[in-house]
N, C-alpha and C positions, 0 to 999 in steps of 0.2 A: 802577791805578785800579779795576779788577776785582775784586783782592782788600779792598781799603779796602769798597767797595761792598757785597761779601758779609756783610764786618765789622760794616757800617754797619747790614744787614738782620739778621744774628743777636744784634747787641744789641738791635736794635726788637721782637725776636722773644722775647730772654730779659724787658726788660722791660716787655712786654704779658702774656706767658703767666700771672704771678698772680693781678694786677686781671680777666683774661677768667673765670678761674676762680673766685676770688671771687664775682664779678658773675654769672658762667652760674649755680653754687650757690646765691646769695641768693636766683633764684627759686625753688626747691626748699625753701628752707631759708624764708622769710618763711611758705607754703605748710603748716608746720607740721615739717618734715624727714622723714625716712622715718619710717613709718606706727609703724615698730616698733624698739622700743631695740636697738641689734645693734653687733658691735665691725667692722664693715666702713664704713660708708659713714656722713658725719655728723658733728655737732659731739660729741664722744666726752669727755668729762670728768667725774671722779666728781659732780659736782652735776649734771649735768646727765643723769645714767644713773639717776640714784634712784629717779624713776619715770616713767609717761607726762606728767604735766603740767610736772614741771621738764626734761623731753626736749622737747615742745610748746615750753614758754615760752623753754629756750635756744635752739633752732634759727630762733622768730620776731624776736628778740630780738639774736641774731648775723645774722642775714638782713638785718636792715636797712641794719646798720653794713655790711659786706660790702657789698651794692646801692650805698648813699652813695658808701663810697671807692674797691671798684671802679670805680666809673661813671665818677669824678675822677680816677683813676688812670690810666687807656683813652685819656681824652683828655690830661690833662696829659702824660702818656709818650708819645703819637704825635706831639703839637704839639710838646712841647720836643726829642725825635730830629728831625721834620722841619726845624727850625730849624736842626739841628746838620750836618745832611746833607752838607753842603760845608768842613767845617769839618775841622780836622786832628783825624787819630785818634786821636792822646793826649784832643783833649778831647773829643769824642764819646764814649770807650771809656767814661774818667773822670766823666762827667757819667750816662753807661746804668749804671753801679756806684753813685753817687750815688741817680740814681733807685729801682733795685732795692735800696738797700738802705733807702729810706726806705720802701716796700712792706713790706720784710719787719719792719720795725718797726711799723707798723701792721698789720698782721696780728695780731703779737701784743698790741699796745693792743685790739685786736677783742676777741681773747680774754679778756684782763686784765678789758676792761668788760662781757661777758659772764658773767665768775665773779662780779665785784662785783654787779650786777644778779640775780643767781641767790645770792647770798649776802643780800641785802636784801629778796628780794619770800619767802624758803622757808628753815625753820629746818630743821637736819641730817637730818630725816627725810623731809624733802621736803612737808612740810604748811605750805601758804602761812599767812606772818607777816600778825596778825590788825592 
């Protein structure tokens, strides 16, 4: 029971830790993102490096989306593992791989609507479409 239990806590553990990360960055990142374009820390994609304002506009812009579905993510992944708590480990395992993978899918729909939004408001030189 022991080890089911531990099992039980390091899949609540793998599929919290993206939505927490998401969600902690979103505040950073609605906030405007780090002050200065840099290949460390940040939403980092060629449109969004072009210059301070398409760095600005991605980082506000991806921050929201991130806050939304982490915030959704935090809680639907805590409620549906506590749900599953008592339940055999094939499907608790199956359902925490379910979860994280529908996370890591959305993660990158984040992004996807990120370049779109960054491709529609800034023509390739990064001067907002009039």
């Amino acid at each position: 029971m022991v080890i089911i239990m531990n099992l039980w806590f390091y899949m609540l553990f793998i599929d919290l830790l993206l939505p927490i990360i998401m969600f902690m960055s979103s505040f950073i990142f609605v906030a405007g993102g780090p002050k200065n374009i840099n290949n460390i820390f940040g939403y980092r994609t060629g449109w969004s490096m072009i210059n301070k304002d398409t760095w600005t506009f991605a980082h506000e812009f991806c921050g929201k989306l991130w806050m939304k579905f982490g915030g959704i993510f935090i809680l639907a992944s805590g409620i549906i593992m506590l749900c599953l708590i008592k339940t055999d480990q094939r499907v608790f395992v199956s359902v925490a791989f379910a979860i994280f993978f529908a996370e890591f899918v959305t993660l990158f729909v984040t992004i996807g609507k990120t370049e779109k939004a960054l491709s529609n408001t800034f023509d390739r030189k990064g001067n907002r479409k009039k």
